[in-house]
GUTI-117356 format. One record per atom (N, C-alpha, C): residue number from 1; atom name; x, y, z. Coordinates in pm, whole numbers. Example, Ala and Ser with C-alpha at 12.3 -4.5 7.8 and 13.67 -1.06 7.14 Angstrom:
<rec k="1" a="N" X="1319" Y="-569" Z="780"/>
<rec k="1" a="CA" X="1230" Y="-450" Z="780"/>
<rec k="1" a="C" X="1320" Y="-330" Z="780"/>
<rec k="2" a="N" X="1285" Y="-225" Z="708"/>
<rec k="2" a="CA" X="1367" Y="-106" Z="714"/>
<rec k="2" a="C" X="1290" Y="3" Z="787"/>
//
This chain:
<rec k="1" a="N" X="-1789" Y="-11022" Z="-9363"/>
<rec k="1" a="CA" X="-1855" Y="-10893" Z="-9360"/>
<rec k="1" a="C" X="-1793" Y="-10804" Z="-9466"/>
<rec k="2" a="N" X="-1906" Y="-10741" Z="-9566"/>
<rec k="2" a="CA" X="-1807" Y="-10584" Z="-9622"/>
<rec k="2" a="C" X="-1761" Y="-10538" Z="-9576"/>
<rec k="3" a="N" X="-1646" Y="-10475" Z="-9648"/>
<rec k="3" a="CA" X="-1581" Y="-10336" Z="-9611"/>
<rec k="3" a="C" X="-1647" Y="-10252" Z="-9694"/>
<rec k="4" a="N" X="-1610" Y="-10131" Z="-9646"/>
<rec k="4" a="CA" X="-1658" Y="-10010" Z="-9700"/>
<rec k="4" a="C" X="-1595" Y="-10007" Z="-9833"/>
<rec k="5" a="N" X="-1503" Y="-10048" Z="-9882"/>
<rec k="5" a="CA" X="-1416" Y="-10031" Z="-9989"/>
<rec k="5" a="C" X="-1504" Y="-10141" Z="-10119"/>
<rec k="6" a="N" X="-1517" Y="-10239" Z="-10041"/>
<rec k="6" a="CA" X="-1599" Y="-10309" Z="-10194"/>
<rec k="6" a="C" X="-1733" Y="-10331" Z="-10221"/>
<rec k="7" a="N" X="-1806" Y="-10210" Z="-10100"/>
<rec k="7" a="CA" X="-1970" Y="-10218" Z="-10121"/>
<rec k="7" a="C" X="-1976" Y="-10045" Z="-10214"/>
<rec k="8" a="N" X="-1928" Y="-10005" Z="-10199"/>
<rec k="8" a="CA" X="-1898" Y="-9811" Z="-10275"/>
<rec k="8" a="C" X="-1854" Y="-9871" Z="-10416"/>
<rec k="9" a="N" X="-1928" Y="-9746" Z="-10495"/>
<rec k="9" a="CA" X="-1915" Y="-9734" Z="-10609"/>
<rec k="9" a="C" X="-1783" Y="-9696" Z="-10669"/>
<rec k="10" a="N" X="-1754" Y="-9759" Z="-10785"/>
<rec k="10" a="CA" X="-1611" Y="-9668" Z="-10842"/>
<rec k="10" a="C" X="-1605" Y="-9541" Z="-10873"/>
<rec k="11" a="N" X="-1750" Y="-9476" Z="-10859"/>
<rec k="11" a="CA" X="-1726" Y="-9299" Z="-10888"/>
<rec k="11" a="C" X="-1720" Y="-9225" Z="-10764"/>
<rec k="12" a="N" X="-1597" Y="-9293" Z="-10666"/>
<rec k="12" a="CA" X="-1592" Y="-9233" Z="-10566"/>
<rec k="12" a="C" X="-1631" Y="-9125" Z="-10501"/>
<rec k="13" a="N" X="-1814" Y="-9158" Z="-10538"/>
<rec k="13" a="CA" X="-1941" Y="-9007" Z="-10476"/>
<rec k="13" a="C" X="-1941" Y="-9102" Z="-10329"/>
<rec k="14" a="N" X="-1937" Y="-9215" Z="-10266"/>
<rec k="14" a="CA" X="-1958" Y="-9215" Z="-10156"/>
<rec k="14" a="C" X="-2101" Y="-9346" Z="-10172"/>
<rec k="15" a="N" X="-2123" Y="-9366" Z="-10244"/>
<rec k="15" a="CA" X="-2288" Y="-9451" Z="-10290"/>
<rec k="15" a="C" X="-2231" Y="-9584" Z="-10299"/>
<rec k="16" a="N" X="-2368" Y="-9660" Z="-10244"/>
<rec k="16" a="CA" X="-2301" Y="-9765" Z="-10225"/>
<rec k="16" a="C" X="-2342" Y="-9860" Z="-10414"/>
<rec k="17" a="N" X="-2305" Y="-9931" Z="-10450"/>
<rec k="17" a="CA" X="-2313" Y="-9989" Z="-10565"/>
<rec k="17" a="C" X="-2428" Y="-10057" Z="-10594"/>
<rec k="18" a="N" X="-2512" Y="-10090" Z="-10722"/>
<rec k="18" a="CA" X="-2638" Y="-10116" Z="-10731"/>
<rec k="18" a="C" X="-2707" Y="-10254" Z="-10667"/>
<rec k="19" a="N" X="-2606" Y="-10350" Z="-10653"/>
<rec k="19" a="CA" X="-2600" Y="-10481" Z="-10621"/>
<rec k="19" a="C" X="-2610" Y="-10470" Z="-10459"/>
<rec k="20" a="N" X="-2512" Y="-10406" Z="-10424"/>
<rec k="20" a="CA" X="-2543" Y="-10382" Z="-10266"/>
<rec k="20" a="C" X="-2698" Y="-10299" Z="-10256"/>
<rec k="21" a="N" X="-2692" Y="-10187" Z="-10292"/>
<rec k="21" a="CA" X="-2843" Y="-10166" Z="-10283"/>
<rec k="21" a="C" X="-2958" Y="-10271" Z="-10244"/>
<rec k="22" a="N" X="-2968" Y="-10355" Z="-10367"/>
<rec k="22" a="CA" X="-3058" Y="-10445" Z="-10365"/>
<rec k="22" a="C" X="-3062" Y="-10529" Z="-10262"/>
<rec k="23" a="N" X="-2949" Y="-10558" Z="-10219"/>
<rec k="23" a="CA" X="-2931" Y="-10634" Z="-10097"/>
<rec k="23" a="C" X="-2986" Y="-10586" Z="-9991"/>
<rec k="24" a="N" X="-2869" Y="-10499" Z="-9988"/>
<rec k="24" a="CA" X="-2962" Y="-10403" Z="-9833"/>
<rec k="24" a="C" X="-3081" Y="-10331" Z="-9829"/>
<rec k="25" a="N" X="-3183" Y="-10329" Z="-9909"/>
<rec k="25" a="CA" X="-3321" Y="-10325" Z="-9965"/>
<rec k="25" a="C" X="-3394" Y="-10397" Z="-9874"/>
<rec k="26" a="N" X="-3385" Y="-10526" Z="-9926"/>
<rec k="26" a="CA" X="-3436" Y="-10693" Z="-9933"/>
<rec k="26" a="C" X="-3419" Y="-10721" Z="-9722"/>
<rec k="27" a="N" X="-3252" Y="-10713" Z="-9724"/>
<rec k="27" a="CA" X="-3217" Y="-10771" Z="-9594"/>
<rec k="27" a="C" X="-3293" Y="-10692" Z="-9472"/>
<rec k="28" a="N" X="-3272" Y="-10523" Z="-9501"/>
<rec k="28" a="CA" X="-3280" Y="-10487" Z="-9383"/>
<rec k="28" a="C" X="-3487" Y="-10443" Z="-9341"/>
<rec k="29" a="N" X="-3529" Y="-10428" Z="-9480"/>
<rec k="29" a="CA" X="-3706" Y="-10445" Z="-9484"/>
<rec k="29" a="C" X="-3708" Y="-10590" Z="-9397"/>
<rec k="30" a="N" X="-3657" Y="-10715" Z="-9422"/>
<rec k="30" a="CA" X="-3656" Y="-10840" Z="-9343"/>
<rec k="30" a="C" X="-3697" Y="-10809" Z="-9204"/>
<rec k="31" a="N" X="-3570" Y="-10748" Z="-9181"/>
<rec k="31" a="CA" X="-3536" Y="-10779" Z="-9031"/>
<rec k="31" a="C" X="-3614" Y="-10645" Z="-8965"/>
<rec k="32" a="N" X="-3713" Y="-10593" Z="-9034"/>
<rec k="32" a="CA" X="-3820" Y="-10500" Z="-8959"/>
<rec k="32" a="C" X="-3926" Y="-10574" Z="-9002"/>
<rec k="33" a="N" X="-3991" Y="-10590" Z="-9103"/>
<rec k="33" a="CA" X="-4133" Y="-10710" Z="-9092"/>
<rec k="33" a="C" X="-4120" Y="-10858" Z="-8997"/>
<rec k="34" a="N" X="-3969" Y="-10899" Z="-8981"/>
<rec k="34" a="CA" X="-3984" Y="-11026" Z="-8936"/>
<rec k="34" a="C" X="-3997" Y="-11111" Z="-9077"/>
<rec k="35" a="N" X="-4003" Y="-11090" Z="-9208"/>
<rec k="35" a="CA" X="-4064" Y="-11165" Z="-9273"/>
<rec k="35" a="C" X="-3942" Y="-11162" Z="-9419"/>
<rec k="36" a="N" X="-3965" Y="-11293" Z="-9486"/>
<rec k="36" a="CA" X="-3825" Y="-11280" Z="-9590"/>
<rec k="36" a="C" X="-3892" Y="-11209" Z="-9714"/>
<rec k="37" a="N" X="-3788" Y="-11175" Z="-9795"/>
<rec k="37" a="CA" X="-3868" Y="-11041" Z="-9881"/>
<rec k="37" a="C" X="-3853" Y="-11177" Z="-9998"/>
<rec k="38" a="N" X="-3965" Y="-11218" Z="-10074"/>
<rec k="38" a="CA" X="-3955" Y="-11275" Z="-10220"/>
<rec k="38" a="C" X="-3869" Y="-11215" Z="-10340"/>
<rec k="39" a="N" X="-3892" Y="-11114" Z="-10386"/>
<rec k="39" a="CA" X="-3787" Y="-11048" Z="-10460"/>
<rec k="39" a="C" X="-3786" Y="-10912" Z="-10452"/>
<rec k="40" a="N" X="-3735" Y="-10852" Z="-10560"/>
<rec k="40" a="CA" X="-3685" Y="-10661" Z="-10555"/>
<rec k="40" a="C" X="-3734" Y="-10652" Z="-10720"/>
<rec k="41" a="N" X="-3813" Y="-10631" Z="-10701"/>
<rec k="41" a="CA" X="-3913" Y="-10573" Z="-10860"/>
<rec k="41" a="C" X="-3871" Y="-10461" Z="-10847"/>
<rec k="42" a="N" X="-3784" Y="-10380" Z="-10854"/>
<rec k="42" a="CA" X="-3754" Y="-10242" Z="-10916"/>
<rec k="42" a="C" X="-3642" Y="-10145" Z="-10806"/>
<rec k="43" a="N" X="-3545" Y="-10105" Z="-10812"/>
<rec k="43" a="CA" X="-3453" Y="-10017" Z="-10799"/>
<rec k="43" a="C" X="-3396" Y="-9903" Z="-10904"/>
<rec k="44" a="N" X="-3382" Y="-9816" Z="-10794"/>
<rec k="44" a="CA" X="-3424" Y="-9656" Z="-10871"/>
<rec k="44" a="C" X="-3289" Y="-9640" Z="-10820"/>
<rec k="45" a="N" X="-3231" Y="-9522" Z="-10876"/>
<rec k="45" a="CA" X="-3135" Y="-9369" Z="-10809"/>
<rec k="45" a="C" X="-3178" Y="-9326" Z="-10809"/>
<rec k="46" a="N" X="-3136" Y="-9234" Z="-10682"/>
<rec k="46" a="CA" X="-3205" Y="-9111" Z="-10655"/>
<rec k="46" a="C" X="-3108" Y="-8976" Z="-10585"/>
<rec k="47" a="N" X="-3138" Y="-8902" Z="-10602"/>
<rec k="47" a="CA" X="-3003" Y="-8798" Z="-10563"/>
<rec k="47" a="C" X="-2972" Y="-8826" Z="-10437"/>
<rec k="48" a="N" X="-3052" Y="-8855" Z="-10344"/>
<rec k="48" a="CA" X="-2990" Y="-8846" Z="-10246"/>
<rec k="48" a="C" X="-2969" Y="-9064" Z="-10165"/>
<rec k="49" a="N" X="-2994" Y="-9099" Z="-10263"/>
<rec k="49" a="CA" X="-2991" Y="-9270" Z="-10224"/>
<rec k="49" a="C" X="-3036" Y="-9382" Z="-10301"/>
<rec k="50" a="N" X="-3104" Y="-9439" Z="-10286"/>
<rec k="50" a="CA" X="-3180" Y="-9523" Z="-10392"/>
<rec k="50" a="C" X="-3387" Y="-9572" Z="-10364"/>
<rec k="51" a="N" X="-3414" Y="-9559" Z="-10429"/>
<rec k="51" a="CA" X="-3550" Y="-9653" Z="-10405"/>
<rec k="51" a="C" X="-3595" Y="-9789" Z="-10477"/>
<rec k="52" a="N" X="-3632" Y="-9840" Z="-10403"/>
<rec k="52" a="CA" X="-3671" Y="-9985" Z="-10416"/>
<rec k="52" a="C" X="-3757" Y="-10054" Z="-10387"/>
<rec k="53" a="N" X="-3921" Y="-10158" Z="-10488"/>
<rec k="53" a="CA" X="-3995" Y="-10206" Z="-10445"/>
<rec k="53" a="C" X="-3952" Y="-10354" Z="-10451"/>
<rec k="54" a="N" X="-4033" Y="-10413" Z="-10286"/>
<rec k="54" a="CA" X="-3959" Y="-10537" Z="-10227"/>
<rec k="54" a="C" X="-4098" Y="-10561" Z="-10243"/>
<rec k="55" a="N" X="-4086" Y="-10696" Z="-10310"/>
<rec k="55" a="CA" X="-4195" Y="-10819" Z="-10256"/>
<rec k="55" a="C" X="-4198" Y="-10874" Z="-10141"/>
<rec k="56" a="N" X="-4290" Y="-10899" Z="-10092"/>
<rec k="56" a="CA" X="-4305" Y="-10990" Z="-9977"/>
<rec k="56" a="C" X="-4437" Y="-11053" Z="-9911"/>
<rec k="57" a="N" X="-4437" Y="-11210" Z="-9885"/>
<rec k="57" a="CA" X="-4563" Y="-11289" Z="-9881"/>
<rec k="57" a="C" X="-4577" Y="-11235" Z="-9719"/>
<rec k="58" a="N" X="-4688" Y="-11144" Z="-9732"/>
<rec k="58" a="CA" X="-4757" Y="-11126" Z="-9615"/>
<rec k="58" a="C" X="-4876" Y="-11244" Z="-9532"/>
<rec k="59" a="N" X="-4888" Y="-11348" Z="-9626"/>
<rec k="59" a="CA" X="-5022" Y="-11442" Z="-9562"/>
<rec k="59" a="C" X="-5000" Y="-11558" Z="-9662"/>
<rec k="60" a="N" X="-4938" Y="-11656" Z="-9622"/>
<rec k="60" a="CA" X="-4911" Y="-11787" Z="-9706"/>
<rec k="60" a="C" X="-5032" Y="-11817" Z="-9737"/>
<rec k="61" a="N" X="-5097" Y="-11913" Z="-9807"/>
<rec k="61" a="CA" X="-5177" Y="-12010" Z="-9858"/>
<rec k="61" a="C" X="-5196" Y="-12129" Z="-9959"/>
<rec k="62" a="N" X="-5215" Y="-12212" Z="-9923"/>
<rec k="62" a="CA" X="-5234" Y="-12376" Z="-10017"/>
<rec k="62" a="C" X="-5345" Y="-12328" Z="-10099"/>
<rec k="63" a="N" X="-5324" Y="-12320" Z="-10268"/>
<rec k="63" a="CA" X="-5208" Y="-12323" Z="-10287"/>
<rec k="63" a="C" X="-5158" Y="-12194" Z="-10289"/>
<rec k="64" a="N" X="-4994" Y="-12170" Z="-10280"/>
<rec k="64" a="CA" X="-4948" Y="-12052" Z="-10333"/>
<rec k="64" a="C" X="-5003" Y="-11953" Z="-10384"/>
<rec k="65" a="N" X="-5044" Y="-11971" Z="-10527"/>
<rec k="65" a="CA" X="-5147" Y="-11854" Z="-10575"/>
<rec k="65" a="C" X="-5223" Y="-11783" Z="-10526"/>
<rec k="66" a="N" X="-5281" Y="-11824" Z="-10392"/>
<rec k="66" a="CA" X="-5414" Y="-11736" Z="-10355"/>
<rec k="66" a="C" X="-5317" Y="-11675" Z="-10233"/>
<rec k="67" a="N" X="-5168" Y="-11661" Z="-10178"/>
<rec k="67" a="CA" X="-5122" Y="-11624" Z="-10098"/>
<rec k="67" a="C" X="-5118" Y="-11466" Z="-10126"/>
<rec k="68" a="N" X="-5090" Y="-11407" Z="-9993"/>
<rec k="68" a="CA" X="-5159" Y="-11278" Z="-9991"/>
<rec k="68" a="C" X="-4989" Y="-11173" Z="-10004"/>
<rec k="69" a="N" X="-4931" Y="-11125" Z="-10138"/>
<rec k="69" a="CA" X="-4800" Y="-11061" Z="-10184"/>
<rec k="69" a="C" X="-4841" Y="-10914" Z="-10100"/>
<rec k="70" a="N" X="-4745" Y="-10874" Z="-10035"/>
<rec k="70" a="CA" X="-4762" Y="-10656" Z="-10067"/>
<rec k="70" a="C" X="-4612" Y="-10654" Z="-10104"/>
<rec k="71" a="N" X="-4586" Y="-10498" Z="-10201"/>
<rec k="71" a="CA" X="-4487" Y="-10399" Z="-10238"/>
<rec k="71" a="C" X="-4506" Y="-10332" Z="-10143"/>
<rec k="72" a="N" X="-4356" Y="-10343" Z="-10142"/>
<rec k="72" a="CA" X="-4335" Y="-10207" Z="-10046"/>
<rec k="72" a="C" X="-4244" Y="-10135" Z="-10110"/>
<rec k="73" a="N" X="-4228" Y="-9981" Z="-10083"/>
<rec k="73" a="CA" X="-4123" Y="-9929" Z="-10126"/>
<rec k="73" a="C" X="-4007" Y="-9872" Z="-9992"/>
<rec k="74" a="N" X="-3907" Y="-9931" Z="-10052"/>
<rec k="74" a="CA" X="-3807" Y="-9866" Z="-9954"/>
<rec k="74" a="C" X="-3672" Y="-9775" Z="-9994"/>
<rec k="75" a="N" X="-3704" Y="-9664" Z="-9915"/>
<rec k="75" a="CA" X="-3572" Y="-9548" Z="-9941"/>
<rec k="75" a="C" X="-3486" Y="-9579" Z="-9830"/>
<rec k="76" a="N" X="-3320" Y="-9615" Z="-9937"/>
<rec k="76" a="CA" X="-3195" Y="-9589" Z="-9863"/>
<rec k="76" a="C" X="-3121" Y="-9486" Z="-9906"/>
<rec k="77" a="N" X="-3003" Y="-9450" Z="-9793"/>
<rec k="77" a="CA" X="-2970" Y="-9323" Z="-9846"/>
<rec k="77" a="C" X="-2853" Y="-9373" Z="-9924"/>
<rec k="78" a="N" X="-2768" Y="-9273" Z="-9941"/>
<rec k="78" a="CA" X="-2655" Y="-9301" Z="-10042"/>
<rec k="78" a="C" X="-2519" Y="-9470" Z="-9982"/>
<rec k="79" a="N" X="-2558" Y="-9419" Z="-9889"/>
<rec k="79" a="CA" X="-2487" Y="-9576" Z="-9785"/>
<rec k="79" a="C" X="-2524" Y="-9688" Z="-9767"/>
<rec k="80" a="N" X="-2654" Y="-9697" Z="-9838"/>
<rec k="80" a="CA" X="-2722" Y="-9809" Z="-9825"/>
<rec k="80" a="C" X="-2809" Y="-9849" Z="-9737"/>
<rec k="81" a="N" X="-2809" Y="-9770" Z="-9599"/>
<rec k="81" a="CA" X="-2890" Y="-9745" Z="-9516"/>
<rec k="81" a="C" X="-3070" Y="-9737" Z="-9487"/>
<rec k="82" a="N" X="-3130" Y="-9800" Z="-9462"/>
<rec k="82" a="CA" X="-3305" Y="-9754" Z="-9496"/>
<rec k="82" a="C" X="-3327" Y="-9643" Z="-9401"/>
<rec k="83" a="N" X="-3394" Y="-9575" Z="-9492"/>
<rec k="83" a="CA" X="-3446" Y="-9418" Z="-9407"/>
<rec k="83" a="C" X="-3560" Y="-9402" Z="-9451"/>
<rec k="84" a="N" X="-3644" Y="-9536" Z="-9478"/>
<rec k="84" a="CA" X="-3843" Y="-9481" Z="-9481"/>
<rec k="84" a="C" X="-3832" Y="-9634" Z="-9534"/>
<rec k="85" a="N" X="-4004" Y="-9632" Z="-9520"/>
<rec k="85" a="CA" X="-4051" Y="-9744" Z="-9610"/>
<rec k="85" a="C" X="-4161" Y="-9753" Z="-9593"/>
<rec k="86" a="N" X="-4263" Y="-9761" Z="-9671"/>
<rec k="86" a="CA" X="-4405" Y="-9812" Z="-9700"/>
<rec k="86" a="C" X="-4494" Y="-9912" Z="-9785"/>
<rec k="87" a="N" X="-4603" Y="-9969" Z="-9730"/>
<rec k="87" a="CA" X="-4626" Y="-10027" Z="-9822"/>
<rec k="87" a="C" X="-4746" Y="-10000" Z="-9957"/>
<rec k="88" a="N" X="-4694" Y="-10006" Z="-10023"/>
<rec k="88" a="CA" X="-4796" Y="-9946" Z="-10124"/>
<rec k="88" a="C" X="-4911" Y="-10058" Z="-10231"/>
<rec k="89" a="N" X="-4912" Y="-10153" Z="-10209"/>
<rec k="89" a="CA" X="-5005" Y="-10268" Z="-10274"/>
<rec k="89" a="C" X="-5039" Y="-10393" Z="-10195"/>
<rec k="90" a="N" X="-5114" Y="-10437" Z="-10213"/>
<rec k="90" a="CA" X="-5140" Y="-10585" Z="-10173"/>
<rec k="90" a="C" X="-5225" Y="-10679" Z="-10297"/>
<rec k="91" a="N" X="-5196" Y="-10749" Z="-10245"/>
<rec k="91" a="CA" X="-5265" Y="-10845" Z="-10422"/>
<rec k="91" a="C" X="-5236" Y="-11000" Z="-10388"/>
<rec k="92" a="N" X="-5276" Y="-11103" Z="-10422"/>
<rec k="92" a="CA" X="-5311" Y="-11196" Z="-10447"/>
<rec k="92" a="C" X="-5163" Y="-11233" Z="-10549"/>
<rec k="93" a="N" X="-5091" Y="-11354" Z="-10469"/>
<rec k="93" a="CA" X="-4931" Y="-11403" Z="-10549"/>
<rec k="93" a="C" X="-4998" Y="-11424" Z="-10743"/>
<rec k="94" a="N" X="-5172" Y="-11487" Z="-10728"/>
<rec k="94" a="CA" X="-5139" Y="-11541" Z="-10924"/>
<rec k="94" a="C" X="-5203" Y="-11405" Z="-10943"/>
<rec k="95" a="N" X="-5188" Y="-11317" Z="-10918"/>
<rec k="95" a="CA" X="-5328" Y="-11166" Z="-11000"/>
<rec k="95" a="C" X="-5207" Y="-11148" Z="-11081"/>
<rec k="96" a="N" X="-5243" Y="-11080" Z="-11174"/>
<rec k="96" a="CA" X="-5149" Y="-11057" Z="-11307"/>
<rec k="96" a="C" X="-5224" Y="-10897" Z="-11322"/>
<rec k="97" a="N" X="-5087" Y="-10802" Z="-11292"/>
<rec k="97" a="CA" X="-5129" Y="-10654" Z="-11357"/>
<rec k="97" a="C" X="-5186" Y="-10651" Z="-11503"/>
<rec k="98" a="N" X="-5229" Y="-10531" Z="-11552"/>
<rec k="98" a="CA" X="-5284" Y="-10511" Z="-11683"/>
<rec k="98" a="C" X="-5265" Y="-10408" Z="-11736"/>
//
């Protein structure tokens, strides 16, 4: 398990470090959908924590490609903590933005 000492940043503001972020992004969106997050397409700072959009296969399908992806975005606070989350897209795993 972390300690508090090697998930915090070296600018001893109290924040947890960008790597942990991402983690606790990914892990703790998990363990409220029930579902494993595919990846973390984007992490932000933010004054008061971080934001972060999590992939995740909402509806498998043979093959893959036609499986059904949503973004979500999730706000943690400066601790790493989630304090919101929504989902903001759904799309098809092969659709390619433009």
């Amino acid at each position: 398990m972390a300690t508090t000492e090697n998930t915090r940043s070296d600018h001893g503001n109290g924040r947890v470090d960008v790597s942990t972020a991402m983690r606790n992004a990914a892990e703790q969106l998990a363990a409220l959908l029930q579902r494993e997050p595919d990846s973390v397409s984007s992490l932000n700072a933010t004054d008061d924590g971080w934001t972060a959009h999590v992939e995740v296969v909402e509806i498998e399908k043979i093959p893959d490609t036609m499986s059904v992806m949503a973004s979500y975005r999730v706000r943690l606070d400066g601790q790493g903590q989630l304090v919101g989350y929504e989902r903001i897209r759904r799309y098809s795993r092969g659709q390619v933005d433009r």
